[in-house]
Structures are given as structure tokens and as C-alpha cells.
C-alpha positions in Angstrom: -26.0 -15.8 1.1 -27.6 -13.0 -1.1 -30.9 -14.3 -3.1 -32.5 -12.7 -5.5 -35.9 -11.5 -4.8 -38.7 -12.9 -7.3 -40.5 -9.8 -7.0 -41.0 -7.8 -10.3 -43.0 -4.9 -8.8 -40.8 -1.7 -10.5 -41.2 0.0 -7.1 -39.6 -2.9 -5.4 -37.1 -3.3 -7.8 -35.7 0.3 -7.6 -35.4 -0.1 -4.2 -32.6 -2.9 -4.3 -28.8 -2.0 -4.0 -27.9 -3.1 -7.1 -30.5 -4.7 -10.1 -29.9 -7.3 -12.1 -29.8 -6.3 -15.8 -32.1 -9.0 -17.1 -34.7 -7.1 -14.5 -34.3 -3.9 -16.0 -36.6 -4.6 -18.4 -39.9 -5.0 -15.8 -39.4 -1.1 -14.9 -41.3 0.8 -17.4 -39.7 3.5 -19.2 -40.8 6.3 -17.2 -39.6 4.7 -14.2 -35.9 3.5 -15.4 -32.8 5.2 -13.5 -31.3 7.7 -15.5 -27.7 8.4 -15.4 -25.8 9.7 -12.5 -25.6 13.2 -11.9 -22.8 15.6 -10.6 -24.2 15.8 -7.1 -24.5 12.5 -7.0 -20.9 11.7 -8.4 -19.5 14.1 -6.0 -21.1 12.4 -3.2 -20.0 9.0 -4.3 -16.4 10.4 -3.7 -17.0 11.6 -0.6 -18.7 8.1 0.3 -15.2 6.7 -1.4 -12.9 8.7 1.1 -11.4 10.3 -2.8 -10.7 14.0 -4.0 -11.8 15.9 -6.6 -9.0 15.4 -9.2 -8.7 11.5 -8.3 -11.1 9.5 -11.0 -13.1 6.4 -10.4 -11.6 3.3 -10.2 -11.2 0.7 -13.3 -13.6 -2.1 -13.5 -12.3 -5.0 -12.0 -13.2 -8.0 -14.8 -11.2 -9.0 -17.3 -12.3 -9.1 -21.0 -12.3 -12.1 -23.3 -8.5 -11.2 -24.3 -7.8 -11.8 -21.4 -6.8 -7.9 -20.7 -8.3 -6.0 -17.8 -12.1 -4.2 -18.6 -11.2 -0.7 -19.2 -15.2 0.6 -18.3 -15.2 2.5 -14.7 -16.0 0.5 -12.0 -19.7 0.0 -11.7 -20.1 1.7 -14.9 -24.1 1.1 -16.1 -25.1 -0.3 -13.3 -28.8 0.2 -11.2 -29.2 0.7 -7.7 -29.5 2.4 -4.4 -26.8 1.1 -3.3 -24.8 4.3 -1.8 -28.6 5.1 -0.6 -28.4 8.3 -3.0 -30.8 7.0 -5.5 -31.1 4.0 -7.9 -29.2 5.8 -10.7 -26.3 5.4 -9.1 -25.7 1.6 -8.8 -22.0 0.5 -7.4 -20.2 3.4 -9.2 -16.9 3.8 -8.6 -16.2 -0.1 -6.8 -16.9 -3.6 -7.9 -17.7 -5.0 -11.4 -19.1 -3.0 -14.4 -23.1 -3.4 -16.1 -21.0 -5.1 -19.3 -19.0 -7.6 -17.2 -22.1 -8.7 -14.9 -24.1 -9.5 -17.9 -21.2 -11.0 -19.9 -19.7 -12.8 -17.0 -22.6 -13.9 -15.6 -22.2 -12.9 -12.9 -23.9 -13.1 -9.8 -25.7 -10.2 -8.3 -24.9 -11.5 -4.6 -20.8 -11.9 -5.4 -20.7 -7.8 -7.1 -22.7 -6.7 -4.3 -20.1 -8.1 -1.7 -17.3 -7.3 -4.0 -18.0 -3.7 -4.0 -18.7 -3.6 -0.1 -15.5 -5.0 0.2 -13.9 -2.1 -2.1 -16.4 0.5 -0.1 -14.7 -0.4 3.2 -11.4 -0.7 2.1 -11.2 2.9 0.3 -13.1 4.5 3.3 -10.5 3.3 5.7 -7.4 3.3 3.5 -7.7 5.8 0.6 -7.6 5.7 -2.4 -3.9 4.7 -2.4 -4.6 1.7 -1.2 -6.0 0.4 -4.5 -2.9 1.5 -6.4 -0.8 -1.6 -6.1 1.5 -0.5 -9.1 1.9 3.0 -7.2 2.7 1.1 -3.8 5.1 -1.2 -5.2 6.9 2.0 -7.1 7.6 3.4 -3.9 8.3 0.7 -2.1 11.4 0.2 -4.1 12.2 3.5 -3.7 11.8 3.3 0.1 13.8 0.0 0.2 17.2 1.9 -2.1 17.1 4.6 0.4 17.2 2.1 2.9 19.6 0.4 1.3 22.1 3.6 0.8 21.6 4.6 4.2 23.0 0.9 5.3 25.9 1.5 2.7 26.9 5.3 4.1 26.8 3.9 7.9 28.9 1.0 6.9 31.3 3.4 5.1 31.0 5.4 8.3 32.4 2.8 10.7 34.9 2.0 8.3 36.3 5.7 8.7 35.8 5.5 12.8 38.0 2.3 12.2 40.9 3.4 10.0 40.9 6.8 12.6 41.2 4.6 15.1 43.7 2.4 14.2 45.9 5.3 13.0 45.7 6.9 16.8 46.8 3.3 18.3 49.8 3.8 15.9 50.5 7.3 16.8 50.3 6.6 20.2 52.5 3.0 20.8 55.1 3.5 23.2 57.5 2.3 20.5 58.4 4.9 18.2 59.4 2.7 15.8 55.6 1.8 15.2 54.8 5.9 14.8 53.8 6.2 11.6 56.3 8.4 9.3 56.2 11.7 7.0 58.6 13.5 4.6 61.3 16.0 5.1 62.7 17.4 2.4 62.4 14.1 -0.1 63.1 12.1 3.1 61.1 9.9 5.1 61.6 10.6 8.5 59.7 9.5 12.0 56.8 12.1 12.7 57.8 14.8 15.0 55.9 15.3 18.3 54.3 19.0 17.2 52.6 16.7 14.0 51.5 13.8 15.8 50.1 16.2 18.7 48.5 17.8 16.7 46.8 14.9 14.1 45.9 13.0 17.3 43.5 16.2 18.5 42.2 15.9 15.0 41.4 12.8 15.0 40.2 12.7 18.4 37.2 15.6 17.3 36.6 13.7 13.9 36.0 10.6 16.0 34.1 12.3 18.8 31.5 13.7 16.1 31.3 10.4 14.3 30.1 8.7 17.6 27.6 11.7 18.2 26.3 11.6 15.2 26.1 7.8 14.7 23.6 7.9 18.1 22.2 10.8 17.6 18.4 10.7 15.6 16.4 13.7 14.4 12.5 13.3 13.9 12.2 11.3 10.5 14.3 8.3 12.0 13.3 7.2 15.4 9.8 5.2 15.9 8.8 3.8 19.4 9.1 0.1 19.1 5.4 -0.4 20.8 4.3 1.0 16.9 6.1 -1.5 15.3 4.9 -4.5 17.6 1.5 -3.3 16.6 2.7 -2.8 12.5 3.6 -6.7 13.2 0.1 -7.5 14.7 -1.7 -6.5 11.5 0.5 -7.7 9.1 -0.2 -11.3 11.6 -4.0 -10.9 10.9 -3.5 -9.6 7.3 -1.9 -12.8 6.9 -4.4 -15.1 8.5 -7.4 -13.5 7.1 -5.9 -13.8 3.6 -5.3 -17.7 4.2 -9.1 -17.8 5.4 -10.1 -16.3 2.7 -8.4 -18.4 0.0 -10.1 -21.7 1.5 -13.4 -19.8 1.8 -13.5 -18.6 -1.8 -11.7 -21.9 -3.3 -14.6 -23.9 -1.4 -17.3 -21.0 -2.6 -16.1 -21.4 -6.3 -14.8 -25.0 -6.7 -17.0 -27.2 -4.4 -20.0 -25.5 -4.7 -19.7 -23.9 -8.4 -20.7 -20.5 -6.8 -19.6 -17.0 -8.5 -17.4 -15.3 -5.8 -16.1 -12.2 -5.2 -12.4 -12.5 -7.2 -15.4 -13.0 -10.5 -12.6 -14.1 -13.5 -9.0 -13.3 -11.3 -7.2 -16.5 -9.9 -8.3 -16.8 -6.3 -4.8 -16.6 -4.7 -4.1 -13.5 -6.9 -7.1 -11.4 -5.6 -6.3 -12.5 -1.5 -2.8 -11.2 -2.7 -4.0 -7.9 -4.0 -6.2 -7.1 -0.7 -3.3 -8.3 1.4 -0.9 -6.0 -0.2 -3.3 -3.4 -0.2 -3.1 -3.5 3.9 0.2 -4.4 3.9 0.8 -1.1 2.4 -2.2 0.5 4.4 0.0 -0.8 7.8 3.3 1.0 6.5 2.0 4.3 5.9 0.0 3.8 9.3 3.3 3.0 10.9 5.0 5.8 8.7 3.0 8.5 9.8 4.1 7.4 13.3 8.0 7.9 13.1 9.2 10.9 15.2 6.1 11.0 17.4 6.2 9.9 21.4 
């Protein structure tokens, strides 16, 4: 567990990953971090795994109306804790200087919150944070899924009606052919019609069967990726459940700030687990058409 060092040496202090506020004030004013510059912003987003033209994240706490902070994450904050300089602090991950001080909270719990957000960008992307943007697409993934069910099904209904039609045409009884007009009379189909609707059908079917089998490059996905898709979601799963019970014991048996700082426990497990949820898919995504 993170402890705060009692040390108020300014030297020592600038040399921590992240300083807490109410130590601010034992730096003198020549010695104080500034404010970030470009270089160092732009190597923050390198650190981050993001692009030019992507912004920080938002501040993860929550203000006293209850509504999300709207500072940047790590806004204000000290620190060297990207190791580019103590005016840095946690930009772009964990908790804002505002909600540290007004949450009170603890220096330990943002420091592991924004490791966790550090190691989660650098493997995922930024993407990963969006959950809004994930679940957006998701839908739209799951109604083309959907409509490419509904046009197979409508599909096979076609291959049926064909086929039954042929059975008809070709019954031994011609009683059971089916009929067609002659002049404002229904008469029994002559042989030259039904020869020639029965090599019709017989193509139309032919291509329906090929093309019901046959798969180009964005459908097919070798079933050894998905076994492994399954084996993260597994551990997504049972690292989440860990996590709940650590965190719950963390904050309600011991009275200890934790990572989540003002979210509902089960709702911040739920975020990260989405978050590689979603991470998995596009993993497995990437995948399809590939040996």
C-alpha cells in the first residue's frame, strides 16, 4: 500500500510521481512546477498510445451535483509521474488537482487509478475508454447481424418454395403438375414449359446452395480465434469479480479511498470489463478472413 513520505525536502518532493496538494506549499516559489508544455503534452500522447487530433481524457470524479467533473483528467496536478518532469503530474488519466483536494482523496488510490488507465490506453487505445462509442457500434454491429439472419432465413425460404414447386412439376401424376393459362383457360402445363421452368429452377437452386456455403474474406474466422476471444472474456470476467470483493473490502471494511474514488464499485469493474470486452472483439475482428 502507497504511504506518503513525511519528507518536506522540495527536492524530494519534486521527485514523487504525483504530489499531494497540501505539499505544494513546502516548495518555494522558484522551485514550483510550471505548467505543461507542448513537448511534453505531445509526449504524454505518445506515452497514452493517442493521436494528434484525439484530446485528453475527462476527469473521472464526479462533482457535488452529482454530474461527471468536466476538468481534463489530471488537470493541475504535480509530478514526475510519466518521468518527463514534475509539471506534468497524471495528465491525461486518473483524477483531476480539484477532485483530489475536494474528494479527499488519497494520493495512493489516484496514483493506481491512473496506472490502471496508463496500461489500459497503452494496450487498447484510446477506444477503449469510449464506452458510449463502443456501445453505438455494437448496436450497429448486432442489426447487421441481425439482417444478415433475416436475408438467410428469407433465403432458405426461396430454396424451399423452388423446391417444392420442382417435386410438383416432376410427380409422375400429371394431375399434381401444376397448371397455366391458354387463352383465358386454365390448362395442365405443357412439356416445352415445364422443361423448361425445371432448368430454371434447377440453376436458381444450384446458385443458392453455392452461395449459401460459399464465404469471402469479411465472414469466415478460424474457430481457434474465437476459443481464445472466449478465454479473455473468462478472465475479464473473473478478474472483475476479484476486483469487486477487493475494492468493496478496500472501501467498506477498512474505510480506505480506492481506485473507483465517488463511482459505485460494481459500476467501475463494469466499465473496465466492458472496456476489454470491447478490446477482445476488435482483437478478434481484426482476425476474420486471416488463416
Amino acid at each position: 500500500m502507497w504511504q506518503e513520505p513525511t519528507t518536506k525536502d522540495p527536492a524530494e518532493l519534486l521527485k514523487m510521481q504525483l504530489i499531494p496538494p497540501h505539499r505544494l506549499r513546502h516548495i518555494p516559489k522558484d522551485m514550483k512546477p510550471g505548467l505543461c508544455d507542448h513537448a511534453q503534452r505531445n509526449a504524454i500522447r505518445v506515452i497514452l498510445n493517442l493521436r494528434k487530433d484525439v484530446p485528453f481524457k475527462r476527469c473521472r470524479g464526479t462533482r457535488t451535483d452529482g454530474e461527471r467533473c468536466k476538468q481534463v483528467a489530471g488537470e493541475g496536478t504535480k509530478g514526475d509521474f510519466y518521468g518527463l518532469g514534475p509539471q506534468t503530474g497524471t495528465l491525461g488519466v486518473g483524477f483531476c488537482a480539484n477532485c483530489i483536494k475536494h474528494h479527499h482523496i488519497r494520493i495512493g488510490a489516484a496514483l493506481q487509478m491512473a496506472r490502471n488507465e496508463v496500461k489500459k490506453m497503452q494496450q487498447y487505445g484510446a477506444q477503449a475508454e469510449d464506452l458510449d462509442y463502443s456501445k453505438k457500434l455494437a448496436k450497429q454491429e448486432v442489426a447487421l447481424a441481425v439482417q444478415n439472419i433475416k436475408e438467410r432465413e428469407e433465403v432458405q425460404l426461396v430454396r424451399e418454395t423452388l423446391t417444392n414447386f420442382k417435386k410438383m412439376m416432376e410427380d409422375v401424376d400429371p394431375a399434381n403438375h401444376p397448371t397455366e393459362m391458354y387463352k383465358g383457360t386454365e390448362i395442365s402445363m405443357c412439356d416445352k414449359t415445364r422443361v423448361s421452368l425445371l432448368l430454371d429452377i434447377a440453376k436458381t437452386l444450384s446458385k443458392l446452395n453455392v452461395d449459401s456455403i460459399k464465404l469471402d474474406e469479411t465472414k469466415y474466422i478460424q474457430i481457434d480465434h474465437v476459443l481464445a476471444a472466449f478465454e479473455e472474456f473468462k478472465q475479464s470476467r473473473d478478474s472483475g469479480l476479484r476486483m469487486v470483493e477487493e475494492l468493496t473490502i478496500q472501501k467498506s471494511v477498512k474505510g480506505e479511498e480506492v481506485e473507483s474514488g465517488e463511482t459505485p464499485v460494481v459500476d467501475y469493474v463494469i466499465e473496465i470489463s466492458n472496456a476489454d470486452c470491447v478490446a477482445s472483439i476488435r482483437r478478434l475482428q481484426a482476425k476474420v478472413g486471416r488463416g
